[in-house]
N, C-alpha and C positions, 0 to 999 in steps of 0.2 A: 442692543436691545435695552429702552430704558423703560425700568418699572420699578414701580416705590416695592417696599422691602416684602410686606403682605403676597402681593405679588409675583416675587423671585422664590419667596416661602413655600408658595403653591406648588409650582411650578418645579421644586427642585423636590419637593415629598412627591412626586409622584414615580409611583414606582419602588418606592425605597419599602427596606424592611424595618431598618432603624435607623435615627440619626440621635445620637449620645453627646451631649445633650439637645433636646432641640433649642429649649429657651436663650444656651450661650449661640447658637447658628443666628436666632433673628438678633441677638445683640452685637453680632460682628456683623454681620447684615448691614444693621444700622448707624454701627460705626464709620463702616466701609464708606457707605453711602452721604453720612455728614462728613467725612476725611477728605473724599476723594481720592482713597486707599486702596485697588482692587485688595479682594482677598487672593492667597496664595494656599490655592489646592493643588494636593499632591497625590500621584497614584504609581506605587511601586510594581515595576514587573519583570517576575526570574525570567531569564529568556531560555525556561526547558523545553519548549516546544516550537518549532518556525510556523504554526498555522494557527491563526487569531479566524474563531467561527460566530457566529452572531449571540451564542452564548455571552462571548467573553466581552462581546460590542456593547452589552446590557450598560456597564461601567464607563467604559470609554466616550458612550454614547451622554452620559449624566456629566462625564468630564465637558462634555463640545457646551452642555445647555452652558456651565459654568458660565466657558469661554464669550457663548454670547451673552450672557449676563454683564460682560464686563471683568471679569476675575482675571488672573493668569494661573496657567497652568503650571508646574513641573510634572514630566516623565520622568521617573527615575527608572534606569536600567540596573537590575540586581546584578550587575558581572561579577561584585564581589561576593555578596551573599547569594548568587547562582550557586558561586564554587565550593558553601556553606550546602546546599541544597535546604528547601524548607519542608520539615518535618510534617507540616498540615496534611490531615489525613492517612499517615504514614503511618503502620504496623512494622515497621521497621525502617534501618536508617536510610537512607536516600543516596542516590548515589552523588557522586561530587563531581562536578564537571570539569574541564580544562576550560582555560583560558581559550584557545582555540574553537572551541564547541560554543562556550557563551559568545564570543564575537561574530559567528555566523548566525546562532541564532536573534541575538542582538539586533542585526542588519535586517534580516527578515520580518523582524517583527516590525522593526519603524518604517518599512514601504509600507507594510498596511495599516496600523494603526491611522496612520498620519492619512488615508481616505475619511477618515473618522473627525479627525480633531483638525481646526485652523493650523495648518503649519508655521504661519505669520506670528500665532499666538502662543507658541507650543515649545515651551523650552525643554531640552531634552537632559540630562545630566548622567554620569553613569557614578554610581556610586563607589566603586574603587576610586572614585577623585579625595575622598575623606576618609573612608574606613582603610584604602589601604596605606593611610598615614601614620596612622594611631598604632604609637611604639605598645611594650610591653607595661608600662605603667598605666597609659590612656585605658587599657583593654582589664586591668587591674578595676581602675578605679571605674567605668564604666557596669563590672559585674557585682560590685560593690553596692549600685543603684539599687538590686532588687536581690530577693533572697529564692533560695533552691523550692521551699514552700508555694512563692507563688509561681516559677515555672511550670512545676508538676502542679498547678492548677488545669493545666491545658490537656484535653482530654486525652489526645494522643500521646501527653509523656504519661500521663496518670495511669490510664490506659497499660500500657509496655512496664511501666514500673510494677503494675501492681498483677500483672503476669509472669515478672520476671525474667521480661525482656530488656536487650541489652539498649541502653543510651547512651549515645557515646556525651564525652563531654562536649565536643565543638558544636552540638545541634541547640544546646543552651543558648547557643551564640548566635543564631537565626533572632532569633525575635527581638533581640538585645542590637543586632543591627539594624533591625530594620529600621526600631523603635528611634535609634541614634540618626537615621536618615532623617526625622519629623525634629531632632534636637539640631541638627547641623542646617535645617533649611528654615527651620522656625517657622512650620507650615502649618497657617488655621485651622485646617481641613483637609483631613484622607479620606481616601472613598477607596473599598472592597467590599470583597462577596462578601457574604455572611460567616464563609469558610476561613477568613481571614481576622475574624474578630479579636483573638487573644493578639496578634500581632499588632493592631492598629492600637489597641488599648494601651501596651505595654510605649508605643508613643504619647501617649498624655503621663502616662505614669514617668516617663523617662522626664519630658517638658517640664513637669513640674520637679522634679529632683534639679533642674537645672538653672527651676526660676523663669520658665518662660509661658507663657498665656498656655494652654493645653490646646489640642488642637481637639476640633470635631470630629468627632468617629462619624460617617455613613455609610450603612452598609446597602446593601442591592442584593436581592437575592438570588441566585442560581437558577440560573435557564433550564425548565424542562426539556427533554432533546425530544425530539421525533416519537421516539415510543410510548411518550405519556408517562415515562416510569423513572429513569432515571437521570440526573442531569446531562446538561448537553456535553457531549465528549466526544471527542474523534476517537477512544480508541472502543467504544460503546457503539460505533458505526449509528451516532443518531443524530449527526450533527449537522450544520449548512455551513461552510466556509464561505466569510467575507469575500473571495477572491474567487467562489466557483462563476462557471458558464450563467447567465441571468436563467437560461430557458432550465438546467440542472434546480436551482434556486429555485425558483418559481412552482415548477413539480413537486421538492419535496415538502414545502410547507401546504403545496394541495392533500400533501400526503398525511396529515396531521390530524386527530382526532377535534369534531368539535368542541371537545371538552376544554381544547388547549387555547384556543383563539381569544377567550378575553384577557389571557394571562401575557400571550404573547403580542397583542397590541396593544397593552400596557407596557410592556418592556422593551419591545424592538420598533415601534413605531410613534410616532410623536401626534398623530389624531385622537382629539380631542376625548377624552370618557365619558363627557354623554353621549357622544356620538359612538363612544364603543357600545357601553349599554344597550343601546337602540338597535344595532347594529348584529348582537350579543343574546339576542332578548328571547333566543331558544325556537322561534318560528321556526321551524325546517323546512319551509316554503322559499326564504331567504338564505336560509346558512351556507348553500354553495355560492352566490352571490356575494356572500359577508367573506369565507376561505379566498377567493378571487381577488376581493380589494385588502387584506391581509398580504396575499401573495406580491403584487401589486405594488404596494406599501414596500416592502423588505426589499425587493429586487429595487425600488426605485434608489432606494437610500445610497444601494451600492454601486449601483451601474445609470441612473438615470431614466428617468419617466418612458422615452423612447424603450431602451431595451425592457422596461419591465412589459409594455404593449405588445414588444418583437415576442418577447417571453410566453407571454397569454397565450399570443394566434399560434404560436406552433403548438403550447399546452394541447390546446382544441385541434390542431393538425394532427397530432400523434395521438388523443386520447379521444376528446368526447367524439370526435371526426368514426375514432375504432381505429384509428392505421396505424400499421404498425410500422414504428419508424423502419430507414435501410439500413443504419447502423449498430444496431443493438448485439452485445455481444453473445458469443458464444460459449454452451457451459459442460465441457466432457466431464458424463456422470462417471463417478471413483467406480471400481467394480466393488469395493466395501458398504458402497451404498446398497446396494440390491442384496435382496432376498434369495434364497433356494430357487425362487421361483420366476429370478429374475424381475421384480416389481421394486420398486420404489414407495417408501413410505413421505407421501408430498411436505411434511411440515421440515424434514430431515433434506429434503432435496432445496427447500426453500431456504434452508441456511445456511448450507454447501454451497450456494450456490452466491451466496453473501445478499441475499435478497431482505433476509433481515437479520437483526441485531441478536437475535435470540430465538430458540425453538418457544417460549410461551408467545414473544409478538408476533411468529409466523401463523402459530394456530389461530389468534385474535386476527392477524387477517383472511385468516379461511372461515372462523367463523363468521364474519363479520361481512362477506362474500365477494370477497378481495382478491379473489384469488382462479386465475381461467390458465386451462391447457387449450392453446387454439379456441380460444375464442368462449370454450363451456368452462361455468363457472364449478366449483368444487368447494361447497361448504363443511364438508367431512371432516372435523381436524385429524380425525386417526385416517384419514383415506389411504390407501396404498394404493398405487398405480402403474399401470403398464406403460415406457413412455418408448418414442421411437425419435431417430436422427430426425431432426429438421423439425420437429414440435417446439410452438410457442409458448413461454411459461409469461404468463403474467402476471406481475404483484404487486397490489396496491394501485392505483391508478396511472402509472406513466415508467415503473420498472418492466424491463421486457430482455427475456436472456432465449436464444435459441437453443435449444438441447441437441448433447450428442453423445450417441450412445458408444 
């Protein structure tokens, strides 16, 4: 993709929350571009979890524009600073992984990633290739760079210190490595969430102790999940894995508030923003129309135009059609759940039944009229109900659990 520097500027703010600074971005820009130098962007990632969900794509997917921009990439794999575990967001220490654990999760992450990024373009590095070189001296004079003042700048040590919670000393050593990943690659440019700020920072701060150009901090901000409320997370049960079924994909983002759609085709989809606008512009004559090519959109990215079509028509086979799929599973209500009277409280059965992430999103979908036994719908959030074997519970537009008593 060739485009003058204005251009690549646009193009890469879209979306972002910050980029620090912007002014040095269009002057390596324009270096880049009179040099005939791509820039080298870098994006570090622990491998604590094996499932990458369209959350975490927000980043990866800013890493691809790079790539057709012309840049090159580094992946860097945390194996070393995995086994550090990274303190962000933590009220306590983290646990520490084996080696064994980081090289599975490792492996799992780069099959999916790499649906995302050019693989041709895509250098992968694991950073125990340099950190775990660095005798007792290296690790001396590396903590030397910064003082314990500006550590406990970062909320979560600040946070625990001034609780009087413990920190151990090796979590010091998190962001000191990472920061040493941007000093060892001499990278213009990192990109993380917003959640990762004090990390990426302490890489220019490190760059310059070292004498090397600082790199660009961009950050991206964190995916709202499915419930409108809090970010996207698998263990928040609000999220879309890159690797789910297209027709699964397709569903849950029909599942989504229209509150969320201009945020989420700003960040998961690459159609244009006035065209989101337009598209966005609050008609509710349109907005299931507008949800569809959202849906559409997402599934294409990860499976291709074909399945997001195959995705739709069954959408419409199983939902606006009314049918209810043959495969839907099956949900033996606990005998804890029922009353004296043998009754179910429905917001309590709908979370039991893992239908939703939380008893306040299962009442927003009964209030919200989301919510049918066989077929009638039950707007009551406090309803309690009598249910029997073989009743259909349905939630939200395309969840469907057979009950049994």
């Amino acid at each position: 993709m060739t485009l003058d520097v204005d251009a690549q500027l646009e193009k890469i703010k879209r979306g972002t929350t910050e980029i620090v600074p912007l002014a040095e971005l269009k002057s390596k820009l324009e270096r880049s571009a009179k040099d005939g130098r791509p820039l080298q962007i870098k994006l570090g990632l622990d491998p604590t979890a094996p499932s990458i969900h369209i959350g975490h794509a927000v980043v990866l997917r800013k890493l691809r524009l790079f790539q057709d921009l012309g840049h090159e990439v580094t992946i860097i794999i945390g194996d070393f600073t995995g086994m550090i575990g990274d303190p962000t967001g933590r009220s306590e220490t983290r646990k520490q992984l084996t080696p064994e654990e980081v090289a599975v999760n490792a492996k799992t992450y780069e099959e999916q990633y790499l649906k995302i990024l050019d693989p041709s373009r895509t250098k992968v590095v694991f950073n125990s290739e340099w950190l775990g070189k660095l005798n007792l001296y290296d690790i001396i004079n590396l903590m030397g760079k910064t003082t314990v003042a500006r550590l406990l700048e970062r909320d979560d040590f600040s946070n625990r210190y001034s609780k009087g919670e413990p920190i151990h000393t090796h979590e010091f050593l998190y962001p000191l490595c990472q920061g040493y990943d941007s000093v060892y690659l001499k990278s213009d440019v990192e990109l993380g969430g917003t959640d990762q700020r004090f990390n990426i920072m302490m890489g220019r701060d490190l760059q310059r102790a070292w004498d090397i150009e600082p790199q660009v901090a961009l950050f991206m901000p964190l995916l709202v999940g499915r419930d409108g409320v809090d970010k996207m997370s698998k263990s928040k049960g609000n999220s879309i894995g890159i690797d789910e079924d297209p027709a699964e994909m397709f569903g849950k983002v029909m599942s989504i508030s229209d509150e969320l759609m201009p945020n989420w085709f700003e960040l998961c989809t690459d159609v244009p923003l006035d065209e989101v606008a337009v598209l966005c512009d609050g008609t509710k004559s349109h907005l299931g129309k507008t949800k569809r090519r959202l849906a559409r959109e997402i599934v294409g990215i990860y499976h291709g135009q074909d399945a997001a079509f195959a995705a739709e028509a069954k959408f419409d086979h199983d939902v606006k059609d009314r049918q209810v799929p043959e495969d839907i599973p099956t949900f033996v209500i606990p005998a804890d759940l029922k009353d004296d009277e043998g009754k179910v409280r429905l917001a309590a059965l709908i979370t039991s039944a893992k239908l939703a992430p939380s008893g306040g999103e299962a009442k927003r979908l009964i209030k919200e009229g989301g919510v049918s036994i066989d077929g009638v719908k039950i707007e009551d959030i406090s309803a309690t109900i009598e249910v029997a074997s073989g009743q259909v519970l349905k939630v939200g537009k395309r969840q469907f659990t057979r009950l049994e008593v």
